[in-house]
Structure formats: structure tokens, C-alpha cells
C-alpha positions in Angstrom: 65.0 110.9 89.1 62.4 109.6 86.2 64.9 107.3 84.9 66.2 106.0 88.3 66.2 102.4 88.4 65.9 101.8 84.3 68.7 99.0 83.2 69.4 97.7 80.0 72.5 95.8 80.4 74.2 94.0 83.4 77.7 92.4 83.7 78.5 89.4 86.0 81.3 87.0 86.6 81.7 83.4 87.0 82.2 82.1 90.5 85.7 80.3 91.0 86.2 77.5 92.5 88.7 79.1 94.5 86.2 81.1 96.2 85.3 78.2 98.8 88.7 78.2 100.5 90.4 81.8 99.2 87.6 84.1 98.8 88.3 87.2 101.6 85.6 87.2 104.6 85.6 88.6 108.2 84.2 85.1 109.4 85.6 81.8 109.0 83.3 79.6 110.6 80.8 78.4 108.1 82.1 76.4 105.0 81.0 77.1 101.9 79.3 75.2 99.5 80.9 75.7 95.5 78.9 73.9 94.1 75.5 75.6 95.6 77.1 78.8 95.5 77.4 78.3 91.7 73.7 77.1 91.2 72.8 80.1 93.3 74.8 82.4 91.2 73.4 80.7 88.0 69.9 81.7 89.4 71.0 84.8 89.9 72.2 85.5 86.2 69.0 83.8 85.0 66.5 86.4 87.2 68.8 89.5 85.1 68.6 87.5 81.8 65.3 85.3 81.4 62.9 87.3 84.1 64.0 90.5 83.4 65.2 90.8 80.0 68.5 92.4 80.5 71.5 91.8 78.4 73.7 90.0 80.6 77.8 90.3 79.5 78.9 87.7 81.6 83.1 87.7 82.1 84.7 84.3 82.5 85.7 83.4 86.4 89.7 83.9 87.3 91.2 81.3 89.8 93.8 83.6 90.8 90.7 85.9 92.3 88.6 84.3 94.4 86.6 87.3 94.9 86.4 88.0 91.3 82.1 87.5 90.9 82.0 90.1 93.0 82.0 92.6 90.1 80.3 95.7 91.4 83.6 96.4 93.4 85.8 97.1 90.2 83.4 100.2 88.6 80.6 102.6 89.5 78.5 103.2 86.4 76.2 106.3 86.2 74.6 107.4 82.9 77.5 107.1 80.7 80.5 107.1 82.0 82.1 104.1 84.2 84.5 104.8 86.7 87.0 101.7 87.3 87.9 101.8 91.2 91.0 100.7 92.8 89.4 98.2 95.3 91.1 98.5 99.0 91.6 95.1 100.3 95.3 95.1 99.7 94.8 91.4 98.8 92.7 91.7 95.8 95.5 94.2 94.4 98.3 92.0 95.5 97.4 88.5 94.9 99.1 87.2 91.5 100.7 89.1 88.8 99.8 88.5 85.2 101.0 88.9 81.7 99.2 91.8 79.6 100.2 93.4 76.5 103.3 91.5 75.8 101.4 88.2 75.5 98.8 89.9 73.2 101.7 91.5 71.2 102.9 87.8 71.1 99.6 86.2 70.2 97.7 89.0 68.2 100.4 90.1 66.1 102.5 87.0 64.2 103.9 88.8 61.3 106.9 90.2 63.1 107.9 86.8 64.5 109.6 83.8 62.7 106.2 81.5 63.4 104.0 80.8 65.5 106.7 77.8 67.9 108.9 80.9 68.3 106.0 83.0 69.8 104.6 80.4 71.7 107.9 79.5 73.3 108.3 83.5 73.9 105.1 83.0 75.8 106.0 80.3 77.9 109.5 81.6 79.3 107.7 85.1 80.0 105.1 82.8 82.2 108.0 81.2 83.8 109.0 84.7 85.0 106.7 84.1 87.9 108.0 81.2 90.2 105.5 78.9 89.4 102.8 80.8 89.4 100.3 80.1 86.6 99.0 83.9 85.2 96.2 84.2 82.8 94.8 86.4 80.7 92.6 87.0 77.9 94.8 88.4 75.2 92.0 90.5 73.5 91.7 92.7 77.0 95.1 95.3 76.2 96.1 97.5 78.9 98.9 100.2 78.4 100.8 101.7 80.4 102.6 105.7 79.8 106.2 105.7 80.7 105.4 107.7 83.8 102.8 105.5 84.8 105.7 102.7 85.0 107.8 105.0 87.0 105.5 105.7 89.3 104.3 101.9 89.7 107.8 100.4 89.6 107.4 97.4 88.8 109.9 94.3 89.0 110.2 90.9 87.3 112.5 88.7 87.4 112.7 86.9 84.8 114.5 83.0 84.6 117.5 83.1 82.3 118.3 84.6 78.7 115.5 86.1 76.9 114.6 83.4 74.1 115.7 84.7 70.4 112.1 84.8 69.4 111.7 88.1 72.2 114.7 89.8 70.4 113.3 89.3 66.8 110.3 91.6 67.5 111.2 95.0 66.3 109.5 97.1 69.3 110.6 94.5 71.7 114.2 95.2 73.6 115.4 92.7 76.4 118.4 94.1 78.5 120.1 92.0 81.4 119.8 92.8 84.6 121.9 95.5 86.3 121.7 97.6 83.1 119.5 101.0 82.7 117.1 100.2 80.1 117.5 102.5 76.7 115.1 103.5 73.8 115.9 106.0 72.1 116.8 109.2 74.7 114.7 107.9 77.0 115.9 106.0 80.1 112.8 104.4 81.7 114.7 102.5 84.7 117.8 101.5 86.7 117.1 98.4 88.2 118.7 95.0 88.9 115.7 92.8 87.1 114.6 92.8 83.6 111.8 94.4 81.9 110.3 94.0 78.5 108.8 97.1 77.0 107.8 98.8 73.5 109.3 101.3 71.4 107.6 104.0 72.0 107.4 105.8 75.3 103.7 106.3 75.0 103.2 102.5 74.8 106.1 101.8 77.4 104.6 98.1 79.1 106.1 96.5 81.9 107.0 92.3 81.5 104.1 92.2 84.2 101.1 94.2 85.4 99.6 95.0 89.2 97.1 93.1 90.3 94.9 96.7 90.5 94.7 96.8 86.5 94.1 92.3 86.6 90.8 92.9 88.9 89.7 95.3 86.6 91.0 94.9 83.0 88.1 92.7 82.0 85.4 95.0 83.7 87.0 97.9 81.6 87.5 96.0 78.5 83.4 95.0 78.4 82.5 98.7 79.7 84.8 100.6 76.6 82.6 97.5 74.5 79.9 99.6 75.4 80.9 102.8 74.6 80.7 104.2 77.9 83.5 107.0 79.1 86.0 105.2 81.1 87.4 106.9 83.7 90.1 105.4 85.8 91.8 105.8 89.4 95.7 106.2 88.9 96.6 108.1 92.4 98.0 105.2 94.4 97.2 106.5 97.3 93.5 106.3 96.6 90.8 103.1 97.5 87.4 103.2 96.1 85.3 100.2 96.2 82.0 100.1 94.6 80.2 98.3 97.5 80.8 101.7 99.3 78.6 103.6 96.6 75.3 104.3 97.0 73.4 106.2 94.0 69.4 107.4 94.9 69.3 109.2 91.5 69.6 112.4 93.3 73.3 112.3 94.3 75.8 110.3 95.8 76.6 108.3 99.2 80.1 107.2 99.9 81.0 105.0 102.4 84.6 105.4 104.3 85.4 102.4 105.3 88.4 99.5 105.3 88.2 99.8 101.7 87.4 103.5 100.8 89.0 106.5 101.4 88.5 110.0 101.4 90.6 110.6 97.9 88.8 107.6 96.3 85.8 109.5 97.3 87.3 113.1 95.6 87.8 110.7 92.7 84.1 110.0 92.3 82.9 113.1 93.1 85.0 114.4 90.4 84.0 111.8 87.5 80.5 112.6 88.3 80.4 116.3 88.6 76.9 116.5 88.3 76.0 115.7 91.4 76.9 115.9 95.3 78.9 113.7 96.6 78.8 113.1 100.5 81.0 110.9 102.6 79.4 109.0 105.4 82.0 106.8 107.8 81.3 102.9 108.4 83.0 101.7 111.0 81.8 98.2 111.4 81.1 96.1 109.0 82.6 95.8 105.1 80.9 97.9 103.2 78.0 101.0 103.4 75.3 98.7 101.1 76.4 95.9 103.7 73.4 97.4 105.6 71.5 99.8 102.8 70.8 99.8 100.0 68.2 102.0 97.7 64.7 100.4 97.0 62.9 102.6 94.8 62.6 106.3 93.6 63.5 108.3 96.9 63.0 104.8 99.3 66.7 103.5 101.4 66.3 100.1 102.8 67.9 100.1 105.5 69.3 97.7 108.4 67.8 97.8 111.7 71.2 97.6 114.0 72.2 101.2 115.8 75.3 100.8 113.4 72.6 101.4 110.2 70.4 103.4 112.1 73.0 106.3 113.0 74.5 105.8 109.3 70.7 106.7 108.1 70.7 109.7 110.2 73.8 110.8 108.9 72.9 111.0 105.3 69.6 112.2 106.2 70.9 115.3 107.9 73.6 116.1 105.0 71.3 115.8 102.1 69.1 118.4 100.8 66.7 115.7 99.8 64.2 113.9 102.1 64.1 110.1 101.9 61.4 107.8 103.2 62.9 104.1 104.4 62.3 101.0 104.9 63.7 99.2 107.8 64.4 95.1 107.9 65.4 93.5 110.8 68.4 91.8 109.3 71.4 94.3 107.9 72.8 92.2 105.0 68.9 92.0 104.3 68.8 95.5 103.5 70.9 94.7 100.4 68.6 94.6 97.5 68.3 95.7 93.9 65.9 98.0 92.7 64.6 98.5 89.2 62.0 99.8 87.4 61.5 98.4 83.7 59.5 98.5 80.5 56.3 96.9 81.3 57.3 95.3 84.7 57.3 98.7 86.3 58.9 98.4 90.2 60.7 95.4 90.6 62.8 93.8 93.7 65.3 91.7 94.2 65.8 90.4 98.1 66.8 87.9 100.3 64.9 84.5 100.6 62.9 83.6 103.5 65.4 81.1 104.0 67.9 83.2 104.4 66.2 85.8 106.8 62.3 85.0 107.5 61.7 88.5 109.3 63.5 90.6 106.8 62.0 88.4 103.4 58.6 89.7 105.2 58.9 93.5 105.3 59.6 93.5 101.5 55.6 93.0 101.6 55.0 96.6 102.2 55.9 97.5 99.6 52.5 97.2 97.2 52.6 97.4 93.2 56.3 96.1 93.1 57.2 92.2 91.6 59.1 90.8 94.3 61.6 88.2 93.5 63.7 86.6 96.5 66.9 85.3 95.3 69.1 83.5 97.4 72.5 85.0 98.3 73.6 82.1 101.2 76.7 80.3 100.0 78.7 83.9 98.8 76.9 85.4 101.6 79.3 83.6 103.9 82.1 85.0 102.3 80.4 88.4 102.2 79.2 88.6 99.2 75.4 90.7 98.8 72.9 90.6 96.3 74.5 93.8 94.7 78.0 92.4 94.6 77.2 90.7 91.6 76.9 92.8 89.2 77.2 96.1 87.5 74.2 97.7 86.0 73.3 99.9 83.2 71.3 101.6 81.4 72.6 101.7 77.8 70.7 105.1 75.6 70.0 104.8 72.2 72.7 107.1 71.6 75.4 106.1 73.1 
């Protein structure tokens, strides 16, 4: 518990411009405003950066997810090892499909390939694959897939024409026409009517495409392994964990079971962190459990003041072996805050404006000795978005 709240690093996202009409939300009323929500956002970074002194690894936004700022969905980061979720809104797994390790075999790797016009124009038919659809991706992030893994995922393109001869130069490339089983070696990896493209070796079998799952994620896993953090990953299908569900006190773990979370995403968790309990509370309104909580110091839960909140309180009160003092606002989002506690800035707060919730931005008073900093979460609020959402903290050690 001494070194609850202690952050050295946090990693963000750009905000989209998609966001405004293609973000998910549970109310469509109010409109938002891009380009405040990106001013807000930029505040938001600045407060982790400039106020607070934390190295901020900041991913580029992705117009094909709107929701993508909200970062602290894709992992749950505890000491040293980072577990990357498989976020259960079937729309952020299901939105585009996107090139992975065959573009960065075609753009990392030119010594196999005639020149660079035949890789390039490899690239462009295997974009093509996808209707119209523009996919993107950074061709430094690599994701592999086992053979297995493809089995089990099943994965189909269909891809516009002949192959271009550039694809059948590269020796661990192999194109086969649809209708055939695909061959390497004594493995058969698939019968299927569409085409795939995949490498030699049955370790390093890739799919022409990759799920949406892996596209919210691979750049959140890509800047984690950066840090040299254990990675951890969800691979049973049937499992939703998203991080807005998680709530760490620096004693053990809340999990919210929710729209989004399930019970095996939960087992997951509780089985990457095996030092410590892991308890499963149900939220049956709202999105998310820190949609109304959210931890606000050494053994302190800030909590919402609806019966919703309230009965969720009691709930993790009665199953913990840990006692827990709390500090109810009036306003539920409200209760979203980050806590820290830093090298010569001791307790420190970030909460909603008095803008946003007058009532609420005054109970935060209480609490004496901590630097409060109200930061305003309006424009993603409205596509519900919290102050947490944003970002992924940690606390980088020396040695790892």
C-alpha cells in the first residue's frame, strides 16, 4: 500500500475526429464539440506532462476507432506486468479490419523483393482486399499469430483478383486461389473458399487480415513491451474485460460485471495478478464500475451518491477483508478521479470542473493536504468518456 498511487509514466491517445459523430455512447442528445474536446484533451496530457512530470507516450489517434483515446479500456497495468483486455462492446472489436504483419514484411524487409514499386504495389492490392475500406497501421507495431490461434479465429478475406507477382517473389510468402486448402510443408492450415496470405513457418502462420480485438490493442501492447513490462494477453474468445471495469485500491482488486465484462475476463485478471484477491461486483446500470467510483487515495473510494453507487459500495465493502473510508459526491461520473501520490507533490487529484458539476467539484475540498487540479472532461464526457479513460498509468522501477 506505500507505493499506491506512485506513477512514472502514462500513455494517452489522440482524439479522432471521428469521435464526434462515431464514438459509442448511451445518449445521443447532446453534440459534441471536436474541436473543444481536443483542447480539453490537450489540457489533459499537459496536467500528466508539464504539472506533474510524468512521461507521457502519447499513441497517434486511428479514424477507424472513434473510441480509440479512451486508452485505459485496452490494458490493466499493475507493478509490472500489463494485461491487454479484450474490450466487450462488440463494435470496438468489429469495426474495420486492418493489415498487420504482411504490410510490415512488405515495408520492413526489401531485400527479398525486386524493389521497392513491386512492394508498394503488393501493398496497395492487399489494401484493396477490403471493399473500400481504407486500413491503417503503423508497420513497426508486429503482431503474430500461432497457427492455432488462426484456426480458432478463422479469419476470411477476400481478396480482389490475382495476387500481384511482387506477393509470389517473397520466399515465405504463398498465395493460393480460392477453393484450394492452403499447404506449407505438412501442414494444412485451412479449407476455405477465400484467400489467405501467410508465412513459412507454422509458428509465424499470419492471416492477410487481423481482428479488430488485436487493432484496439496492438499499439497499447507495442508501447507497454517498449517498456519492458510482462505482457499478458486475453486469447479465450469467449472472454470481455474492459479496463473501465477495474478498480485497484493497492490492496486487491474490484471487477465490475457489466455490458462489457464478464466473469471469465474477470478469472483472466485474477489469474495475471495472482497476488492479490480478486472480487467481482455486478453493475447493472450504467457503463462501467469507475462510471460511479473511483479510488482517491491510500484506502479512500470516491464514490457516487445514486442508490446504484451506493449498494455497489456496500457490496465491496462486505466482501473485502479491508475496511475503506469514502467519499461521497453528489454527481456519479464525478466520482471518477485520478489519484496520485508523487515525489515532492505528495497527494495529488485530478476531478471534475465546477463547470461540469458545481456540487461534486466542492466535496473534493475535504480533502486537506492534497493539490487539487479540476480538469475538464465535458465534450468526451458526452460520449462517455471519464477522467480515467484517458490513460494508462505506471509506475516504471528502476529495475525493470
Amino acid at each position: 500500500m506505500a507505493g499506491f498511487g506512485k506513477f512514472t509514466h502514462a500513455v494517452v491517445r489522440g482524439i479522432p475526429t471521428s469521435l464526434a459523430k462515431e464514438a459509442l455512447r448511451t445518449d445521443q442528445l447532446d453534440v459534441v464539440d471536436l474541436e473543444k474536446a481536443q483542447k480539453e484533451h490537450e489540457v489533459y496530457v499537459d496536467v500528466l506532462r508539464e504539472k506533474l512530470g510524468l512521461q507521457v507516450i502519447q499513441l497517434p489517434a486511428d479514424e477507424s476507432l472513434p473510441d480509440c483515446v479512451f486508452v485505459e479500456d485496452a490494458a490493466v497495468v499493475c507493478g509490472d506486468t500489463a494485461l491487454i483486455t479484450r474490450p466487450g462492446a462488440q463494435s470496438r472489436r468489429n469495426e474495420f479490419a486492418c493489415l498487420f504483419d504482411t504490410l510490415g514484411l512488405l515495408l520492413r524487409d526489401p531485400s527479398p523483393w525486386p524493389d521497392r514499386g513491386a512492394r508498394l504495389l503488393g501493398f496497395l492490392w492487399l489494401l484493396s482486399a477490403f471493399c473500400g475500406r481504407i486500413a491503417t497501421m503503423d508497420a513497426s507495431l508486429p503482431l503474430r499469430y500461432s497457427a492455432t490461434e488462426l484456426l480458432r479465429l478463422r479469419l476470411r478475406c477476400h481478396l480482389p483478383g490475382p495476387a500481384p507477382e511482387a506477393l509470389h517473389l517473397h520466399p515465405d510468402i504463398t498465395f493460393q486461389p480460392r477453393g484450394k486448402y492452403i499447404h506449407r510443408g505438412s501442414r494444412r492450415i485451412s479449407s476455405t473458399r477465400r484467400n489467405f496470405v501467410y508465412h513459412q513457418q507454422p509458428e509465424q502462420c499470419i492471416p492477410s487480415i487481423w481482428t479488430p480485438v488485436a487493432q484496439l490493442t496492438v499499439a497499447m501492447k507495442s508501447a507497454l513491451k517498449e517498456m519492458d513490462l510482462n505482457i499478458v494477453e486475453m486469447t479465450d474468445d469467449n472472454a470481455t474485460l474492459d479496463g473501465g471495469d477495474v478498480l485497484f485500491t493497492g490492496l486487491e482488486f474490484f471487477v465490475g460485471l457489466s455490458k462489457r465484462t464478464n466473469q471469465k475476463g474477470a478469472d483472466i485478471l485474477a489469474d495475471a495478478f495472482k497476488d492479490y484477491v480478486v472480487s467481482t461486483v455486478p453493475v447493472l446500470e450504467g457503463l462501467h464500475l469507475k462510471s460511479f467510483c473511483s479510488m482517491g487515495g491510500p484506502g479512500l473510494i470516491i464514490i457516487g451518491s445514486s442508490e446504484l453507487a451506493q449498494k455497489t459500495l456496500k457490496i465491496m465493502q462486505q466482501m473485502s477483508d479491508h475496511r475503506y473510508d469514502k467519499l461521497t459526491v453528489p454527481d456519479d461520473i464525478a466520482a471518477n478521479c485520478i489519484y496520485m501520490n508523487l515525489p515532492d507533490k505528495g497527494h495529488v487529484l485530478l476531478h471534475c470542473t465546477p463547470e461540469e458539476f458545481p456540487e461534486s467539484s466542492k466535496a473534493f475540498e475535504k480533502l486537506k493536504d492534497y493539490i487539487l487540479i479540476p480538469v475538464s472532461n465535458m465534450e468526451k464526457g458526452k460520449v462517455d468518456g471519464a477522467l480515467t479513460c484517458c490513460s494508462v498509468l505506471i509506475n516504471k522501477k528502476a529495475h525493470v
